[in-house]
C-alpha positions as protocol buffer text, in pm:
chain_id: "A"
residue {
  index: 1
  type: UNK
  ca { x: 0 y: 0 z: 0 }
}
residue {
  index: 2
  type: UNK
  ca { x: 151 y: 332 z: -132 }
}
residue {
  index: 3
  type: UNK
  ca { x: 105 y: 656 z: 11 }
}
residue {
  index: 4
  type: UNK
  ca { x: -85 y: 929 z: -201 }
}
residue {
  index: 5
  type: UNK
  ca { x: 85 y: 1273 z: -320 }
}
residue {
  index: 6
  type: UNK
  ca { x: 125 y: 1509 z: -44 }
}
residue {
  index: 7
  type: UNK
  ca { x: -78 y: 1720 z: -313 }
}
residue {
  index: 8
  type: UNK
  ca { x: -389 y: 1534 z: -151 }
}
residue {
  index: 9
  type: UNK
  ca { x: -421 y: 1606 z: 179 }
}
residue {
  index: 10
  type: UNK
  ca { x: -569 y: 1894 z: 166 }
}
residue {
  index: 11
  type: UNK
  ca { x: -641 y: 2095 z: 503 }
}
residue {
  index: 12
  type: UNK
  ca { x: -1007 y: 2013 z: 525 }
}
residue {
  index: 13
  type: UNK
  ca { x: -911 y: 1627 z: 452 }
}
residue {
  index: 14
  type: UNK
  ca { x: -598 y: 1667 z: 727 }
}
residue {
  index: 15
  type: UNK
  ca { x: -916 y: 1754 z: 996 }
}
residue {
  index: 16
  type: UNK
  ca { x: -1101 y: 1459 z: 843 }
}
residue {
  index: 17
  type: UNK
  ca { x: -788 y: 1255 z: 914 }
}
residue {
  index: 18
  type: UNK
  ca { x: -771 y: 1343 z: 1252 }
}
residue {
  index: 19
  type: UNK
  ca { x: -1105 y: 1260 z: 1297 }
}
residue {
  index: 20
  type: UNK
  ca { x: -1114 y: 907 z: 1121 }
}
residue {
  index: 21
  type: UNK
  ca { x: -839 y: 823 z: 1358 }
}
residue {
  index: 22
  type: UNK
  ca { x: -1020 y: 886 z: 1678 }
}
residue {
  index: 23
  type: UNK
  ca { x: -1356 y: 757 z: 1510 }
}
residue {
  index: 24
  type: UNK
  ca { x: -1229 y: 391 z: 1538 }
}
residue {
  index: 25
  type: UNK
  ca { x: -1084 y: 240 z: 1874 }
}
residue {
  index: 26
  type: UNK
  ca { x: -831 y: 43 z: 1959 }
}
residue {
  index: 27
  type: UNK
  ca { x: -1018 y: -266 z: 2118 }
}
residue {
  index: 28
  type: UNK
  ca { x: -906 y: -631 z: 2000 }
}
residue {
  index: 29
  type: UNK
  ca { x: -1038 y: -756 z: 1736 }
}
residue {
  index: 30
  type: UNK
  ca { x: -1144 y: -466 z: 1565 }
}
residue {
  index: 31
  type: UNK
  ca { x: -1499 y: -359 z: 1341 }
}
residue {
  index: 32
  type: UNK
  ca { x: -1519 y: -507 z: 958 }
}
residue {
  index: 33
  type: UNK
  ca { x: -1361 y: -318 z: 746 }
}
residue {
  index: 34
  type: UNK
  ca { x: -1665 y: -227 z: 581 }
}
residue {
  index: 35
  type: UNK
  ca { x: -1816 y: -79 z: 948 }
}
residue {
  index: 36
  type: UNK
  ca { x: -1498 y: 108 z: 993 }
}
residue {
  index: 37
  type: UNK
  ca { x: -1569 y: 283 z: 633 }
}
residue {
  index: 38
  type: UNK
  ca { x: -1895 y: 356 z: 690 }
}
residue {
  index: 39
  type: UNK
  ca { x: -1850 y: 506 z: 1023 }
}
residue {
  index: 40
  type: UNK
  ca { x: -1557 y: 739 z: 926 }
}
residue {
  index: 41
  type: UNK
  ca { x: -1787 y: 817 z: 654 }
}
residue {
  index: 42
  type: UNK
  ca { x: -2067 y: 923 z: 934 }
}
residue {
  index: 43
  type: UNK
  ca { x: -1829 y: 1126 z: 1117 }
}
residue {
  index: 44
  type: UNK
  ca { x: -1637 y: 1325 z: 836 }
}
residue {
  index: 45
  type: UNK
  ca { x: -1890 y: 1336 z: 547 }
}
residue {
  index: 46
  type: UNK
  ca { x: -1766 y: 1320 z: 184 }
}
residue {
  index: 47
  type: UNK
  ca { x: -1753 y: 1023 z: -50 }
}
residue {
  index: 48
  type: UNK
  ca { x: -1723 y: 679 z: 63 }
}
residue {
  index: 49
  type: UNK
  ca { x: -1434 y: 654 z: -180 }
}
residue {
  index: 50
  type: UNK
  ca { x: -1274 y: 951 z: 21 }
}
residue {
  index: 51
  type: UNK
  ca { x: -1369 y: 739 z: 335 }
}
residue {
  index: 52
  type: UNK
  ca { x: -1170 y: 419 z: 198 }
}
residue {
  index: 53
  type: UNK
  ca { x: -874 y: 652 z: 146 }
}
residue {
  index: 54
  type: UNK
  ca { x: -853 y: 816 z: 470 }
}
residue {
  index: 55
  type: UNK
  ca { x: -862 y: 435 z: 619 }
}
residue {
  index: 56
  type: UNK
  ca { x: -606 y: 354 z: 351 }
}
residue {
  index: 57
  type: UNK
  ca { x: -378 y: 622 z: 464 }
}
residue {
  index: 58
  type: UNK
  ca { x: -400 y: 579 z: 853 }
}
residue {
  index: 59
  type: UNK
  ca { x: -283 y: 192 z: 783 }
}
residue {
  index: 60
  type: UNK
  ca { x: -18 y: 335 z: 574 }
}
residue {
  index: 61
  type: UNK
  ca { x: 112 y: 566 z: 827 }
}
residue {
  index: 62
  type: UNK
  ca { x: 106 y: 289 z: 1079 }
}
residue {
  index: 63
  type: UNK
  ca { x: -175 y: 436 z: 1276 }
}
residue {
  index: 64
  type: UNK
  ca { x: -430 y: 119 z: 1202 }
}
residue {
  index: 65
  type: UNK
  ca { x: -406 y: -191 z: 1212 }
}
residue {
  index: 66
  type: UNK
  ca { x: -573 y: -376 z: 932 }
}
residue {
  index: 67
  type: UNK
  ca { x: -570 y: -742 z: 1001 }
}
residue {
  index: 68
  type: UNK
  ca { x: -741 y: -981 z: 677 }
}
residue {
  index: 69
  type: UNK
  ca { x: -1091 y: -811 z: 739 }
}
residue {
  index: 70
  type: UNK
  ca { x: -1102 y: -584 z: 1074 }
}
residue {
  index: 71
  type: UNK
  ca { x: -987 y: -271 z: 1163 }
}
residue {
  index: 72
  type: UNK
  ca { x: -841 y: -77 z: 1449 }
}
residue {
  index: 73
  type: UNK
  ca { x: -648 y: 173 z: 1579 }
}
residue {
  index: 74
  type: UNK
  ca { x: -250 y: 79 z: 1630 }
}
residue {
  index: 75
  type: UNK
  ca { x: -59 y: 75 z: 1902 }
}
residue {
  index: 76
  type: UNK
  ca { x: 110 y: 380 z: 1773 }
}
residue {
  index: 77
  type: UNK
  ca { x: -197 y: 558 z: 1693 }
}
residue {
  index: 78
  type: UNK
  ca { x: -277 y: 611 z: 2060 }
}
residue {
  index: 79
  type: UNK
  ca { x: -54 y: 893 z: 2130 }
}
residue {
  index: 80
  type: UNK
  ca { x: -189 y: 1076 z: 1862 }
}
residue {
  index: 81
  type: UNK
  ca { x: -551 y: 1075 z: 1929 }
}
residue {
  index: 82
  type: UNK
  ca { x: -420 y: 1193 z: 2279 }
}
residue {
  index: 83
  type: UNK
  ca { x: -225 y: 1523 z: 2125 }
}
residue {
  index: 84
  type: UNK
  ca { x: -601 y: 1540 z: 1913 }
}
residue {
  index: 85
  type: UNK
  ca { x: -802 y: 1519 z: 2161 }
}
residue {
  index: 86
  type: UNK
  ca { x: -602 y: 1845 z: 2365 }
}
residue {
  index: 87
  type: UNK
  ca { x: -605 y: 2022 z: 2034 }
}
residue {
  index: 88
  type: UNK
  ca { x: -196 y: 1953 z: 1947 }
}
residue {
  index: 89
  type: UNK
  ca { x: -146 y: 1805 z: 1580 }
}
residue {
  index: 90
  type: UNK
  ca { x: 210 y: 1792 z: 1640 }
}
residue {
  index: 91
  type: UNK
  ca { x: 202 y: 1418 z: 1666 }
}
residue {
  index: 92
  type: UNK
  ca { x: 6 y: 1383 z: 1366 }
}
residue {
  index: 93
  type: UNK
  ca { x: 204 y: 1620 z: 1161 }
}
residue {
  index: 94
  type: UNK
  ca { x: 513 y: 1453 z: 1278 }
}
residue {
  index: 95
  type: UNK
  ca { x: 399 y: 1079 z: 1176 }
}
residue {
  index: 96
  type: UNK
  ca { x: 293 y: 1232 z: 819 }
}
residue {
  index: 97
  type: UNK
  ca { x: 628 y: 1433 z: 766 }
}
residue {
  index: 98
  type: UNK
  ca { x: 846 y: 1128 z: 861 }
}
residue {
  index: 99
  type: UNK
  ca { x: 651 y: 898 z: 655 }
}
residue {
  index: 100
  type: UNK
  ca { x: 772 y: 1091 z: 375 }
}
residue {
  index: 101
  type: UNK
  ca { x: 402 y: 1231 z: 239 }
}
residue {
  index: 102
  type: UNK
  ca { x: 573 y: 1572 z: 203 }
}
residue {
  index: 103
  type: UNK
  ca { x: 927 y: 1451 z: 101 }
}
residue {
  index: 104
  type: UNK
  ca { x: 891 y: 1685 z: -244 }
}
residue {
  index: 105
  type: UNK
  ca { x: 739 y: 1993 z: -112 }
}
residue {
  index: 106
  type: UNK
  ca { x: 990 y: 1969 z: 214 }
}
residue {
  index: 107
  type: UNK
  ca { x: 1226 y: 1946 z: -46 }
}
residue {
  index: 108
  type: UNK
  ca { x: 1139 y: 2269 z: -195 }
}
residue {
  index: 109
  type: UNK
  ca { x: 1104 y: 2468 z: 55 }
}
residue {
  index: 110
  type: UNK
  ca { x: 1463 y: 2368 z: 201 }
}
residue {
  index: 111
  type: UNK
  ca { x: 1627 y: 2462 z: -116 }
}
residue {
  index: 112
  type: UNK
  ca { x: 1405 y: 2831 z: -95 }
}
residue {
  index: 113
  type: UNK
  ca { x: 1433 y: 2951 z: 228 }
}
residue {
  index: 114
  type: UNK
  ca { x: 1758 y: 3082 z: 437 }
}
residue {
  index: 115
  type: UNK
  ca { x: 1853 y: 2968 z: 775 }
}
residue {
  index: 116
  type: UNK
  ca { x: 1894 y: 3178 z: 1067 }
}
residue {
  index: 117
  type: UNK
  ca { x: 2122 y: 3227 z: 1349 }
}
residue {
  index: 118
  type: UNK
  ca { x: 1891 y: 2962 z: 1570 }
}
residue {
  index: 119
  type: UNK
  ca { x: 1857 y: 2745 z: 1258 }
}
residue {
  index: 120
  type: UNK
  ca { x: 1503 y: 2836 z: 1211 }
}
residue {
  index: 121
  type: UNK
  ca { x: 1394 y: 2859 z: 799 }
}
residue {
  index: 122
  type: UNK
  ca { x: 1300 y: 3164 z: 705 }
}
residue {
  index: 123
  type: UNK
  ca { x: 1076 y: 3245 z: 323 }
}
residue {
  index: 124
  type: UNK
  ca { x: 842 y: 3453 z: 214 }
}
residue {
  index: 125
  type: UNK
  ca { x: 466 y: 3367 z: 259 }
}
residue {
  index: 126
  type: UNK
  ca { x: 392 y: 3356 z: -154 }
}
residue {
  index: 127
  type: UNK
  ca { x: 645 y: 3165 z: -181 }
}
residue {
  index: 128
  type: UNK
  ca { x: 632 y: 2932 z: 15 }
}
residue {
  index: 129
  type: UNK
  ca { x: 259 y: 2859 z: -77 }
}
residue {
  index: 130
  type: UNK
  ca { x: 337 y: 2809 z: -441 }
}
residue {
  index: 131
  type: UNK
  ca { x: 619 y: 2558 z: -364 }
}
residue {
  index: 132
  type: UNK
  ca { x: 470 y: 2343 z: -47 }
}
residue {
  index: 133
  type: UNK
  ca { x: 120 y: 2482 z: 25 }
}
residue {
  index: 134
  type: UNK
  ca { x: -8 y: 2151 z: 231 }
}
residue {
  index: 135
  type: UNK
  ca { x: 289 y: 2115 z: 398 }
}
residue {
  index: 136
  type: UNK
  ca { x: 273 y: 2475 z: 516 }
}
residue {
  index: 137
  type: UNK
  ca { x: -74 y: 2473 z: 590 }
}
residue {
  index: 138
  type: UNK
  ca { x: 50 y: 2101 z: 793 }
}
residue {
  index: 139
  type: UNK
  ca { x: 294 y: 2315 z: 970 }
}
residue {
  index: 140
  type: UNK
  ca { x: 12 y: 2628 z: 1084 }
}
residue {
  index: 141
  type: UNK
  ca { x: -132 y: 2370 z: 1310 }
}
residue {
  index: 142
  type: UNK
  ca { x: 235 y: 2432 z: 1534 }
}
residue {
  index: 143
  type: UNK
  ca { x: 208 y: 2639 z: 1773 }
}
residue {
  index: 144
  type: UNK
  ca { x: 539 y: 2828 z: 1693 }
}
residue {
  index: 145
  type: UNK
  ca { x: 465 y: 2852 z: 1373 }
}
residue {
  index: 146
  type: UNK
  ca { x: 476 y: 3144 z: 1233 }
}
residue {
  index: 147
  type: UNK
  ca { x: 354 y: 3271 z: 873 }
}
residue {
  index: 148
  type: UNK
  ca { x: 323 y: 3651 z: 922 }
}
residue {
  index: 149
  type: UNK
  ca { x: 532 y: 3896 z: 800 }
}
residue {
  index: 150
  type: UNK
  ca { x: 796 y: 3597 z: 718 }
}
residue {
  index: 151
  type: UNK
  ca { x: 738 y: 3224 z: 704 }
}
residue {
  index: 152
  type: UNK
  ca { x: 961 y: 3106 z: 1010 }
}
residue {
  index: 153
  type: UNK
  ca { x: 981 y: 2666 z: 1021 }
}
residue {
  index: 154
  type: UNK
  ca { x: 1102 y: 2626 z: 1401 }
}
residue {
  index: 155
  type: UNK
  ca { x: 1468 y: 2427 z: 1386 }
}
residue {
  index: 156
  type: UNK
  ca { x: 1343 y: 2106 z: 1568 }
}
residue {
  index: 157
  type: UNK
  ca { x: 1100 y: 2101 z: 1269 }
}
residue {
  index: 158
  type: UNK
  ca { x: 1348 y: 2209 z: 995 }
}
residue {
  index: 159
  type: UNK
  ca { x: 1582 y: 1904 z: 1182 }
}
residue {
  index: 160
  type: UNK
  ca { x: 1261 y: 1691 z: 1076 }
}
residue {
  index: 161
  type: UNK
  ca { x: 1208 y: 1788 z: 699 }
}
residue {
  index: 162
  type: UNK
  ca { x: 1590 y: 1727 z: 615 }
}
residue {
  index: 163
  type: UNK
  ca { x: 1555 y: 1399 z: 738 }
}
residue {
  index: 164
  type: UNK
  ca { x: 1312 y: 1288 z: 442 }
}
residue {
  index: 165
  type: UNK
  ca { x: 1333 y: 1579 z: 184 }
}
residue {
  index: 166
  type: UNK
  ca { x: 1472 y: 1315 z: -62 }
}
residue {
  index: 167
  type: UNK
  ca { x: 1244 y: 1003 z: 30 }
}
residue {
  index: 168
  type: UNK
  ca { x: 1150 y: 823 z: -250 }
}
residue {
  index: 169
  type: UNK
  ca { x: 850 y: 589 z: -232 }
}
residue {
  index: 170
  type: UNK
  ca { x: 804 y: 239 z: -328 }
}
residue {
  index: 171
  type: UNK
  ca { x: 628 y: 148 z: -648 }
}
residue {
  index: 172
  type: UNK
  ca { x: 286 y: -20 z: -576 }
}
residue {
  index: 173
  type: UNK
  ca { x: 280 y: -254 z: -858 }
}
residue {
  index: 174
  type: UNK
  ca { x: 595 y: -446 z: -711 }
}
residue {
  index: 175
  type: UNK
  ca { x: 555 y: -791 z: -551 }
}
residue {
  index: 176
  type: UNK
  ca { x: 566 y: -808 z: -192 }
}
residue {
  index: 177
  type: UNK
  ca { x: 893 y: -977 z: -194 }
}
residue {
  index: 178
  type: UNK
  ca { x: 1101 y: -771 z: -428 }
}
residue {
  index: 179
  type: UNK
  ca { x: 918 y: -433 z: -268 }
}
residue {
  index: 180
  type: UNK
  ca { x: 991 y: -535 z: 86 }
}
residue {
  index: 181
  type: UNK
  ca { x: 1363 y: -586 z: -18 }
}
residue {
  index: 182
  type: UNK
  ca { x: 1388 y: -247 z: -209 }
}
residue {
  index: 183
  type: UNK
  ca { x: 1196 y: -77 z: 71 }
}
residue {
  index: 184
  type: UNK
  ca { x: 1523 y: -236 z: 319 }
}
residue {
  index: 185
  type: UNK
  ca { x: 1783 y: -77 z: 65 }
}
residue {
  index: 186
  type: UNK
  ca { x: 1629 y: 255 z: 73 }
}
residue {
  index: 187
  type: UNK
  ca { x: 1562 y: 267 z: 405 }
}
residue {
  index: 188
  type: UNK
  ca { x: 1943 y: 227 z: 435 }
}
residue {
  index: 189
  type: UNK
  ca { x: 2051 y: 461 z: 179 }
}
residue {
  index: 190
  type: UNK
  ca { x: 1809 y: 713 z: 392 }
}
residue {
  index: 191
  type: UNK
  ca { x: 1996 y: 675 z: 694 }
}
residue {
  index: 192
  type: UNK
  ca { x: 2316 y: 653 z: 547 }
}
residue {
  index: 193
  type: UNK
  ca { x: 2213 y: 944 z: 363 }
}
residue {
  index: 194
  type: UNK
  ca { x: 2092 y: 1140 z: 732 }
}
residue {
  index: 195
  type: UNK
  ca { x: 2404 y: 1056 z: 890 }
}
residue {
  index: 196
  type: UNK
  ca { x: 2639 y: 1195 z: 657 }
}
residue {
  index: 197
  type: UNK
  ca { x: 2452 y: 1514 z: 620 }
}
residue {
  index: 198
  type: UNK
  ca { x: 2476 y: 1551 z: 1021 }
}
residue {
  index: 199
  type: UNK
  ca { x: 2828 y: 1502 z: 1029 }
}
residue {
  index: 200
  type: UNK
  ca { x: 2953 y: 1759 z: 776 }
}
residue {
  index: 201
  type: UNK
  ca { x: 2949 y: 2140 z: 774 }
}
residue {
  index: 202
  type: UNK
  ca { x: 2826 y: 2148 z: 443 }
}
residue {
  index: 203
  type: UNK
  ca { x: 2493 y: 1919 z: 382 }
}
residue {
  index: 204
  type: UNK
  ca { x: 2441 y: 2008 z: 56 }
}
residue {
  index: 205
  type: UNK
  ca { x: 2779 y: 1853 z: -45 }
}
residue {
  index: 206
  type: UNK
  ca { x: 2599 y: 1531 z: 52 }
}
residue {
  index: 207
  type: UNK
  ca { x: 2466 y: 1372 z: -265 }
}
residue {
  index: 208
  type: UNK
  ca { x: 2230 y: 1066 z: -313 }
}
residue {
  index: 209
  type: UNK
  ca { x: 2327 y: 991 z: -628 }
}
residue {
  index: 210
  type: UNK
  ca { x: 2111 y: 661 z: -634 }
}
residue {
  index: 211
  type: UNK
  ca { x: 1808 y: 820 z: -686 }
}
residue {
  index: 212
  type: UNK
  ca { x: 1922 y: 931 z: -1025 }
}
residue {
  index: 213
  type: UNK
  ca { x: 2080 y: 600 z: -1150 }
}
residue {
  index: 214
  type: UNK
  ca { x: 2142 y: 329 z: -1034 }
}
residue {
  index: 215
  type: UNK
  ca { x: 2458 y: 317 z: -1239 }
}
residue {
  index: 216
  type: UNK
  ca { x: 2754 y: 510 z: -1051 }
}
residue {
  index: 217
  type: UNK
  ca { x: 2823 y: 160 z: -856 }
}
residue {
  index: 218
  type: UNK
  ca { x: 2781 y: 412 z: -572 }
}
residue {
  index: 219
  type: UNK
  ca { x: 2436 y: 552 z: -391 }
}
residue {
  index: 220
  type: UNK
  ca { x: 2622 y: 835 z: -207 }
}
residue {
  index: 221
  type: UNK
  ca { x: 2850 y: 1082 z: -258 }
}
residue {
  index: 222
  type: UNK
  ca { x: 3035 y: 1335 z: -42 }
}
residue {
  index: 223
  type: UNK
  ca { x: 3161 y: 1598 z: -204 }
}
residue {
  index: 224
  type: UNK
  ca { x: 3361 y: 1776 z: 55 }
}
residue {
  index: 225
  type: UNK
  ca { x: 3649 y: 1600 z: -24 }
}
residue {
  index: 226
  type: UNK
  ca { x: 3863 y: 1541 z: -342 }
}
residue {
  index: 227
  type: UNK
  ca { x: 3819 y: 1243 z: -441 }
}
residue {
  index: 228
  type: UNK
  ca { x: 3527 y: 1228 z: -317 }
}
residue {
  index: 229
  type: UNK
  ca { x: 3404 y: 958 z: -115 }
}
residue {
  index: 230
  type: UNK
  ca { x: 3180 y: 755 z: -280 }
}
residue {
  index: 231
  type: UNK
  ca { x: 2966 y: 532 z: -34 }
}
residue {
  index: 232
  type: UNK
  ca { x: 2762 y: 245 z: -158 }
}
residue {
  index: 233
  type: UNK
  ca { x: 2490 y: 140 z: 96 }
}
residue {
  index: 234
  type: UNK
  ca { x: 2387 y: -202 z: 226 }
}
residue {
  index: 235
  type: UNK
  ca { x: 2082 y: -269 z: 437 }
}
residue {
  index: 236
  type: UNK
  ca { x: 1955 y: -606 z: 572 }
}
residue {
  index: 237
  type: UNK
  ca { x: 1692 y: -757 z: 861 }
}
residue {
  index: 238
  type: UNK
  ca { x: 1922 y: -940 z: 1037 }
}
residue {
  index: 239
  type: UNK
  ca { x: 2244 y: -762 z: 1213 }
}
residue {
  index: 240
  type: UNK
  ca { x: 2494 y: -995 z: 1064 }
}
residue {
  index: 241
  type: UNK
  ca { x: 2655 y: -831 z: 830 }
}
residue {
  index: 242
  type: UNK
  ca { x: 2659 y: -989 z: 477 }
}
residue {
  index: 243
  type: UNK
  ca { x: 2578 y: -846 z: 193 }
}
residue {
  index: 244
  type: UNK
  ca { x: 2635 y: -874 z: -215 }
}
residue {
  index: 245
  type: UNK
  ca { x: 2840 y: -646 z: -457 }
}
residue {
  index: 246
  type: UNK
  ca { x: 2716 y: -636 z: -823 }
}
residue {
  index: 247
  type: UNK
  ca { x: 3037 y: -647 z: -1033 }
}
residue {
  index: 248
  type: UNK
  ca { x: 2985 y: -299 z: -1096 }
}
residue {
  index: 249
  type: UNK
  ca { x: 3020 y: -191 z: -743 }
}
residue {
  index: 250
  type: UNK
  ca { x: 3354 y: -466 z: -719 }
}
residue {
  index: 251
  type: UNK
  ca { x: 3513 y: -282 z: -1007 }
}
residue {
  index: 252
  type: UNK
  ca { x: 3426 y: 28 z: -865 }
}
residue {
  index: 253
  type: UNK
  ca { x: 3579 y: 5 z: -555 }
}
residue {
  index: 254
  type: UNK
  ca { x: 3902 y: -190 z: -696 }
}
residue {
  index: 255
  type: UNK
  ca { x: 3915 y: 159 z: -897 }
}
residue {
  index: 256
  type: UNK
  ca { x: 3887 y: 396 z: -633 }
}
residue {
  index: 257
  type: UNK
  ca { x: 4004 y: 256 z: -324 }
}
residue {
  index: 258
  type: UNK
  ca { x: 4012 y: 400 z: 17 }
}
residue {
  index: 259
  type: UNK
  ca { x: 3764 y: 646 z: -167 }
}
residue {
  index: 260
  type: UNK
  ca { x: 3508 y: 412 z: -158 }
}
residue {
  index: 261
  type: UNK
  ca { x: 3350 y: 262 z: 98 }
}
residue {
  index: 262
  type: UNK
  ca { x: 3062 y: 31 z: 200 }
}
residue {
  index: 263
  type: UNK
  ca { x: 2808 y: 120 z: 488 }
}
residue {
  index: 264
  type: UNK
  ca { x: 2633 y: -143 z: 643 }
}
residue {
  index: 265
  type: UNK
  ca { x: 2293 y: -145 z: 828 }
}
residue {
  index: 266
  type: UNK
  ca { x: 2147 y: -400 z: 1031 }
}
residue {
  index: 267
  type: UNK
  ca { x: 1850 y: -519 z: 1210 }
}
residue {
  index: 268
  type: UNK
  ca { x: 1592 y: -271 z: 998 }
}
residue {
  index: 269
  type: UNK
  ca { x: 1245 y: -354 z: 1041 }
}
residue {
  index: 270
  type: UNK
  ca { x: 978 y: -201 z: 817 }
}
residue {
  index: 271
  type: UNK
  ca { x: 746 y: -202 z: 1086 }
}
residue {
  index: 272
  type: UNK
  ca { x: 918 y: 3 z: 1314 }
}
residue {
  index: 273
  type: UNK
  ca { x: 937 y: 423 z: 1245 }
}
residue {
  index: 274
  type: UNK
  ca { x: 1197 y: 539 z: 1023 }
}
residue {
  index: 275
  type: UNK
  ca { x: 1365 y: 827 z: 1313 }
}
residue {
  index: 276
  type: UNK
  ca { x: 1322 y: 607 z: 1583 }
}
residue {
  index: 277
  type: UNK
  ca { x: 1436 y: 330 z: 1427 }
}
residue {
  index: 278
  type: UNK
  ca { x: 1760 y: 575 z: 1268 }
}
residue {
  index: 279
  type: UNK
  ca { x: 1796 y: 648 z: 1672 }
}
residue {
  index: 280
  type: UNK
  ca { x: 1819 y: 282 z: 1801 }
}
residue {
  index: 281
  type: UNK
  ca { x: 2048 y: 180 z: 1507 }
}
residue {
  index: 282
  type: UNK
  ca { x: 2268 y: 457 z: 1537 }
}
residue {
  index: 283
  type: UNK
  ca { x: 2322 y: 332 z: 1939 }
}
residue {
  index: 284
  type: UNK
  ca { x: 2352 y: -9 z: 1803 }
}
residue {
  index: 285
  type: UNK
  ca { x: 2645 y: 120 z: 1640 }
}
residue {
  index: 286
  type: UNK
  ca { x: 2521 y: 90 z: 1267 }
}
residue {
  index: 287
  type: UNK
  ca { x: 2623 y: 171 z: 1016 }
}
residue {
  index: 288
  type: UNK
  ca { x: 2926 y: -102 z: 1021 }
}
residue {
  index: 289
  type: UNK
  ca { x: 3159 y: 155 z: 805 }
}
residue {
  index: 290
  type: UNK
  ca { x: 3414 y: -51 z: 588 }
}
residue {
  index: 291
  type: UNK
  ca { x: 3685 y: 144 z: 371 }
}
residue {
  index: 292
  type: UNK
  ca { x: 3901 y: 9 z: 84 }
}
residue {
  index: 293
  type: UNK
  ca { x: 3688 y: -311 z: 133 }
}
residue {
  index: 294
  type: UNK
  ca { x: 3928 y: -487 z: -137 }
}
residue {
  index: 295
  type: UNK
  ca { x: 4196 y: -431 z: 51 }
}
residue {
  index: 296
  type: UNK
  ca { x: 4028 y: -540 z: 407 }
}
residue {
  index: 297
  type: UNK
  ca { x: 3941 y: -859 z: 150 }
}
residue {
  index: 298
  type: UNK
  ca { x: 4312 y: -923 z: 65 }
}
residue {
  index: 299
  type: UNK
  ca { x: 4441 y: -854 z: 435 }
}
residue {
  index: 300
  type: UNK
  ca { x: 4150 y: -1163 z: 560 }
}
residue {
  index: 301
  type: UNK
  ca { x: 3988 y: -906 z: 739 }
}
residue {
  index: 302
  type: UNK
  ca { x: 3671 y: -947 z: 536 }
}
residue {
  index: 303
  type: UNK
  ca { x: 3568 y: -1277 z: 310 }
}
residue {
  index: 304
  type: UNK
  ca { x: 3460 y: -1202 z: -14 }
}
residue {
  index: 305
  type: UNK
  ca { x: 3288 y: -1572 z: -216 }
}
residue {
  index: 306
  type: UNK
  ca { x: 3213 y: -1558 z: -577 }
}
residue {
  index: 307
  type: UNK
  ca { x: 2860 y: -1713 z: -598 }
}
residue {
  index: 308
  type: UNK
  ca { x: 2760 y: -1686 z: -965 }
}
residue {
  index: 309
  type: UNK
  ca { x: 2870 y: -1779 z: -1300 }
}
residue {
  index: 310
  type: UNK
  ca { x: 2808 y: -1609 z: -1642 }
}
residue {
  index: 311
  type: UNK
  ca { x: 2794 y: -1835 z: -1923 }
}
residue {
  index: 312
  type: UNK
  ca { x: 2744 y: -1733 z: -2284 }
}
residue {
  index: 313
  type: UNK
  ca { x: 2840 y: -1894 z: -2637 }
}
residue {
  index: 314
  type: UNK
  ca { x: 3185 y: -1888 z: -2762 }
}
């Protein structure tokens, strides 16, 4: 299940989110699906269709849990209806943003506005509703918020919006298997991608080159340095780490090096929220950072087994 365009969630549907949420409880085993339509359909008026996709979207965020044929509210979801239900869409907001429903209008408005001394993003109001008017109007319902005379995005939510400007989301027409093991690499890439942008001076030298082309041999590239560094990113569910090169990436990093270098990320779980989950790797000691990985092969530090043969016609 895919998330829609941030293009869709329009204010008056973000209120009929929020309400949809609290409209179905929690309680084991849930209401049909069908019930749970029809009464989010009660409580926020509009089209049953609209109804389905409101439903659609709070399993997508993680905020219901749709089991075969019933429906209710997540774990995750109660926290949520709690900042609702005392008037603070900060939790909301924050589970949409980090879910990447905004990752191209974020995007935008990162590359518009100008930072401040305190780190706060600062943009003119017409501006910043022609390049990322949902996410703006998303970002009202903060309390420190400000849109008049200047757009100001408070740092601790600017620290947010850099953290999935450059999500890209899985295609829908994918099978399970081969989705839920492209979903893994990105979610990598996305973390290897965070970390390196925390760590320099310069973000924007950070490139994800992957999302371009999947050509370089490389999905990152730092560009504070010459050479630069190019990083190609591994993710996996279990924390051992093992992992494939194409022979692309092996000729690529016979060619450059100590340039290039291989991040590894363990343990990732698709179920669990991309920052926290970035948190609790990151103390887990992830990414497992190996340089000149040729070399390290040569020395026996690492094993490297061919496991595939090509065979054509002579």
């Amino acid at each position: 299940m895919t998330l829609p365009a941030g293009t869709w969630l329009t204010g008056p549907r973000l209120d009929r989110l929020a309400t949809a949420l609290q409209t179905i409880g929690a309680n084991v085993p849930g209401v049909p699906r069908e019930t749970a339509v029809r009464r989010i359909w009660r409580k926020c008026g509009g089209s049953h269709e609209e109804s389905e996709q409101l439903l659609n979207l709070l399993a997508s965020l993680n905020l219901f849990h749709v089991d075969e044929d019933s429906v209710r509210r997540a774990n995750s979801g109660n926290p949520v209806v709690r900042g609702l239900r005392s008037g603070d869409y900060r939790p909301l907001g924050l589970t949409i943003i980090r879910a990447g429903l905004f990752s191209d209008q974020a995007r935008a408005l990162l590359e518009i506005g100008n930072m401040d001394a305190e780190g706060d993003l600062i943009c003119l109001p017409r501006i910043a509703q022609s390049v990322a008017p949902q996410l703006v109007g998303l970002l009202s319902r903060w309390p420190e918020f400000q849109s008049r005379p200047l757009v100001c995005v408070p740092s601790n939510v600017v620290g947010e919006l850099e953290t999935v400007w450059a999500l890209r989301m899985v295609e829908a027409s994918e099978p399970s298997w081969i989705s839920n093991r492209r979903r893994i690499g990105q979610r990598a890439e996305l973390y290897s991608f965070q970390r390196e942008r925390s760590i320099t001076q310069n973000p924007s030298s950070i490139a994800w080159v992957s999302q371009d082309s999947d050509s370089f041999g490389w999905d990152i590239e730092d560009r504070t340095t010459a050479p630069y560094r190019r990083i190609e990113v591994k993710g996996s569910g279990a924390a051992c780490p093992a992992f494939f090169l194409s022979q692309n990436e092996w000729n690529q990093a016979a060619r450059y090096g100590s340039n290039y270098e291989v991040q590894f990320w363990g343990s990732i779980d698709l179920q669990r929220e991309q920052a926290n989950e970035y948190a609790s790797l990151r103390a887990a000691g992830f990414p497992i950072v190996i340089s000149d990985i040729r070399a390290k092969i040569t020395t026996g530090e690492w094993d490297a087994t061919p496991v595939q043969w090509r065979i054509a016609r002579n």
